[in-house]
N, C-alpha and C positions, 0 to 999 in steps of 0.2 A: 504494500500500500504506500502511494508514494505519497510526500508528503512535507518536504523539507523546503524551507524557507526561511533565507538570511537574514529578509530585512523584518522577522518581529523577533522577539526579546528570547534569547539563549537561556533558559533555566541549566544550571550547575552546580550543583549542592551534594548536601547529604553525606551517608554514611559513604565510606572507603570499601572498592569491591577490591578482593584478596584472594587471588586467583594460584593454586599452592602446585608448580611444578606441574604447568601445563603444557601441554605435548604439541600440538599443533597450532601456526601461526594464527590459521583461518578462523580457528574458535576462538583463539584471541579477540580478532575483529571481530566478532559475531556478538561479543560478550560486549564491548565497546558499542556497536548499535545500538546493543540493548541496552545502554544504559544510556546510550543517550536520546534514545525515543522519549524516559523519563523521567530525564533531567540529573541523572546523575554524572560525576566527570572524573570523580577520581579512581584511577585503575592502579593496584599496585601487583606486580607478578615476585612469585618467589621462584626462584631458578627455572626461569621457563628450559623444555629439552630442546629449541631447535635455537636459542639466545636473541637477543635483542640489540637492534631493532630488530623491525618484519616487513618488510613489501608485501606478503602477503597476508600480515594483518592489518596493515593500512588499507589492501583493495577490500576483505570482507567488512572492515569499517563501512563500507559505505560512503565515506564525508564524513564520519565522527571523527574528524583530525583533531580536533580540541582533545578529546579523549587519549587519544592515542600518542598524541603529542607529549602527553603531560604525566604519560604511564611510566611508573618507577620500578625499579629492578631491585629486588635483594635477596641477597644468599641463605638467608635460610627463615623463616616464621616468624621467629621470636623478633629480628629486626626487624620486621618488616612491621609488624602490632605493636611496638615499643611505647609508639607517642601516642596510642588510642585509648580512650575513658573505659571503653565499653566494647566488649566482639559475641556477634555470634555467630555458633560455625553451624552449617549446613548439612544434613547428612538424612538419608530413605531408611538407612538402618537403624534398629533400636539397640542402642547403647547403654549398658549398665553400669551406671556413674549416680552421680548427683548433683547432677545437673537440672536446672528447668528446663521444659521441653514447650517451645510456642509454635504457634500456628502461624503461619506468615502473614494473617491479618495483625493479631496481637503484636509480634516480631515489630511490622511496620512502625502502629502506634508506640510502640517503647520507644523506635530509634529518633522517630520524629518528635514524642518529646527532651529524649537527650540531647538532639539537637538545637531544640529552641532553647535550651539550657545551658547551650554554648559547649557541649560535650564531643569529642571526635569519636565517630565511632568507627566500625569496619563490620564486616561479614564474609566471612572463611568460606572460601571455596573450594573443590578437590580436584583430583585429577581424572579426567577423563573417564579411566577405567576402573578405580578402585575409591576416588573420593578422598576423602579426610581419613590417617589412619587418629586410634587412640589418642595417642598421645598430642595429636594436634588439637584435636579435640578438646581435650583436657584445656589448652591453653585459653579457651573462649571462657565466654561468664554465662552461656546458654546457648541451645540449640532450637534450631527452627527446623523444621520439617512439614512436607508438602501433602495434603490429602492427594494422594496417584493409587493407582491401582496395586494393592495390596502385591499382586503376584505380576506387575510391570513392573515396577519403582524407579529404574534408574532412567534419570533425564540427563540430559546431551546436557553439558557444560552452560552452554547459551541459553539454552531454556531456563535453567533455573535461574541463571543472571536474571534474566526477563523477568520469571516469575516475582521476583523478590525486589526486582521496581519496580514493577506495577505497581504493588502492592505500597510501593513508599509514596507512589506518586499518588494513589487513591487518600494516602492517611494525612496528605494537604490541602484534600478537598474539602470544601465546606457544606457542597452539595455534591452526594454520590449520582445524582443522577443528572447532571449538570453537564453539557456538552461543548465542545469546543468552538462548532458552529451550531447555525440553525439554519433553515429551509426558507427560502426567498418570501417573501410575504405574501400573499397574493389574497384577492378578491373573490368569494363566493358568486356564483353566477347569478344571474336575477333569473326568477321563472319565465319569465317573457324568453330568453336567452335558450332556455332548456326547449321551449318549444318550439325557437324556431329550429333547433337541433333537431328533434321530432320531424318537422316538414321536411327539415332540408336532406333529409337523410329516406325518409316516405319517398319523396319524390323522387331522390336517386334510384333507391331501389325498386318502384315502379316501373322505371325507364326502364331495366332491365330484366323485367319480369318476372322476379323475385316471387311476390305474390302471386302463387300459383297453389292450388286453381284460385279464380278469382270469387268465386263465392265466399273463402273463407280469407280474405281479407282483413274485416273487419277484424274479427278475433287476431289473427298475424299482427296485424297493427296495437291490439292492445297489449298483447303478451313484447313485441319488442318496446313499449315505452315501456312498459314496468320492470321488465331488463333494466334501461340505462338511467330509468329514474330510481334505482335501488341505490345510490347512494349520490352526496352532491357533489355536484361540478365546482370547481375555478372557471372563469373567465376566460383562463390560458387554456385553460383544457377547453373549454367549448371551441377555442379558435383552429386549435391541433385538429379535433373530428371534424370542425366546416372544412380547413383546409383538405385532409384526407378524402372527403367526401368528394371536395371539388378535382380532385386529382383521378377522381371516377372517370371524367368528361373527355379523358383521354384514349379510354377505349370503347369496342364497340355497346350500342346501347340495348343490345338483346342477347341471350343466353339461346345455344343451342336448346331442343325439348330433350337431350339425352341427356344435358349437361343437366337440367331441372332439376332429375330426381334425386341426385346426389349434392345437392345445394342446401345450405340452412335452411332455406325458404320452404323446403320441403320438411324438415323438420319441426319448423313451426307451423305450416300447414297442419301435420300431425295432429299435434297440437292442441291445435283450435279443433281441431276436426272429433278429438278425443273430449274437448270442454264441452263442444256443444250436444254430441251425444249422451250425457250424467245430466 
């Protein structure tokens, strides 16, 4: 979904992603997307295996160059979480420690009130294949863990990036259901409008002899206005079906009699033909 656009306002904040001895460049950038779909910018890697930089974490960036620009390297955990208030590390498997265990909603709302608390925080990532062991684990103040499918569980490095900004970028909302755009405003049709919809649309398909047989007309015509009077029009939209309509006048104005019976019109023939029979 595309969607990126320089000239309004860069959100960059938040908790620190800590990405522990990851294997490939490309899930690098792909973690760096993700966080900068939602607003997050600081990346730190602990001895990534292919080193740094990356051309090819910069292409699966995307344009997240701020990210990737700003991503820091160190050799092992404990440097890397040194200056942070606060970590939680991420993991699908159940750990027997004592630890608290959150829900990546909860997760969210904790970091984002440390944050407005002026607290640094981070969030422990693993590797590709095996994740967080123990003892890294250990190093965090709690773990977060994702409702996934009990017997799936392990998610692609990027996903769970993803997952776990969403979720930051949801806990700065003031309204969840609050959208980033809205739909152009438009004008309700006046009933006059709908009906000359009715005519103009009658008359096309007269031309063309739609209405067959012509006995049951009448009925044909009341069953398609209650068709398109089952819900209202915009203004635009009335204009969309006169134009379509009008684009009729292009071809010829009568239907073969073989072509008939395989037509709508035959259909609602039926129709009528079935209402007035009960």
């Amino acid at each position: 979904m595309s969607g990126t656009n320089s000239e309004r306002k860069l959100i960059a904040e938040g908790p620190a992603i800590v990405l522990v001895e990851p294997q490939l460049g490309e899930n690098i950038g792909m973690v760096a997307r993700a966080m900068a779909n939602f607003g997050l910018a600081e990346l730190r890697i602990v001895n990534p295996r292919d080193g740094w930089p990356s051309e090819k974490a910069r292409s699966a960036a995307a344009k997240a160059d701020h990210v990737i620009d700003g991503t820091k390297v160190y050799e092992t955990l404990e440097e890397a979480i040194k200056d942070l208030n606060f970590v939680y590390a991420t993991t699908a498997r159940e750990r027997y420690g004592f630890k608290p265990v959150r829900s990546p909603v909860v997760a969210a709302e904790t970091l984002r009130g440390r944050f407005k608390a002026g607290e640094k925080t981070g969030i422990l990532f693993g590797r590709e294949r095996w994740g967080l062991t123990n003892e890294e684990v250990a190093l965090a103040d709690e773990i977060v863990t994702f409702p996934v499918n009990p017997a799936f569980a392990s998610l692609n490095i990027a996903q769970a990036v993803l997952l776990m900004s969403y979720e930051w970028m949801k806990s700065g909302l003031d309204d969840l259901s609050e959208t980033t755009f809205q739909p152009v405003e438009q004008r309700p049709s006046t009933k006059e409008q709908v009906f000359g919809l009715f005519e103009h649309l009658e008359e096309a398909l007269d031309a063309r002899g739609y209405f067959h047989p012509p006995a049951k007309k009448p009925k044909m015509i009341d069953n398609l206005r209650a068709v398109i009077s089952r819900r209202g029009f915009t203004e635009q939209e009335i204009s969309v079906f006169r134009g379509v309509i009008n684009s009729l006048d292009r071809f010829p104005r009568r239907w073969s009699k073989q072509n008939r019976a395989g037509e709508p019109g035959a259909a609602l023939g039926e129709a009528a033909g079935n209402d007035a029979d009960e």
